[in-house]
C-alpha positions, 0 to 999 in steps of 0.5 A: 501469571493469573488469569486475570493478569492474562486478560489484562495484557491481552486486553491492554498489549494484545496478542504480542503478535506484532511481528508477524501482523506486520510481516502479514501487512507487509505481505498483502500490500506488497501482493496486492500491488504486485497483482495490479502492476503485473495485469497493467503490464501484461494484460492487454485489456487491462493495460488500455482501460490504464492507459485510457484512465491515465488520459481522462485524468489528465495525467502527463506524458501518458506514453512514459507513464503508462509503462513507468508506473505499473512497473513501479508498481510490479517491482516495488510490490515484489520487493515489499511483499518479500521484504527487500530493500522494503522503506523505498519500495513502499516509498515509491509505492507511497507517492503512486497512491499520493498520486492516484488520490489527488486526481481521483480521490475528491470526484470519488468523495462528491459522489459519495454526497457526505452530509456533514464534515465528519462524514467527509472524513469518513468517506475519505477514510472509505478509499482504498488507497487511503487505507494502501497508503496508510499501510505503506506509512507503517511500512516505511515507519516500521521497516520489514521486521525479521522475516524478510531479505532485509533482515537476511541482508542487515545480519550479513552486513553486521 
């Protein structure tokens, strides 16, 4: 192959790296939220300041919610970051950050004061957890790819 021929797929199909930037994707959200539920769960000031962010939301059934959704966000974050049963992992770890940017998501853009439509846009985009959700889209799109338990288990089911 030329080196015109190289630069060609490198500029038009990439590195051929797909694999191994999911697993990384992968990897990092799953880490991520592994973090973030385990300090919910264990850490006592993290897990007031939660409980308290829950009531100023006007989250329902604060006292089941306060331990159900970091525990969701522990279990499913390890179960990603592994790749273990990863789809409804990330599923679940989906419909907390659906949740999290419809109550919190609009305040946070007004406050950003967008100038037009498109800047609108671009500070919906500026969220976290937009770009989490995002994330977690390719995931359950994608599934966990060959360097994970899913793959492990698929093969041995096969």
């Amino acid at each position: 192959m030329a080196l015109p021929d190289i630069l060609t797929d490198i500029l038009f199909r990439g590195l051929c790296g797909a694999d191994i930037a999911l697993t990384l994707n992968r990897v990092a959200i799953g880490v991520f939220f592994a973090l973030c539920g385990y300090h919910k769960l264990f850490n006592a000031q993290r897990h007031i300041s939660f409980t308290e962010e829950l009531k100023r939301c006007g989250i329902p059934c604060v006292g089941f919610n306060q331990w159900w959704v970091p525990l969701v966000e522990f279990t499913a974050g390890i179960a990603v970051a592994i790749g273990f049963l990863t789809p409804l992992a990330a599923l679940g770890l989906l419909v907390i950050i659906i949740v999290a940017v419809a109550v919190t998501g609009r305040q946070r853009v007004r406050i950003y004061k967008p100038i037009d439509e498109a800047d609108r846009l671009d500070d919906w985009l500026y969220l976290p957890e937009t770009l989490y959700a995002i994330m977690l889209i390719v995931i359950i799109a994608s599934g966990a790819g060959p360097y994970s338990l899913d793959a492990v288990v698929l093969n041995l089911i096969r």
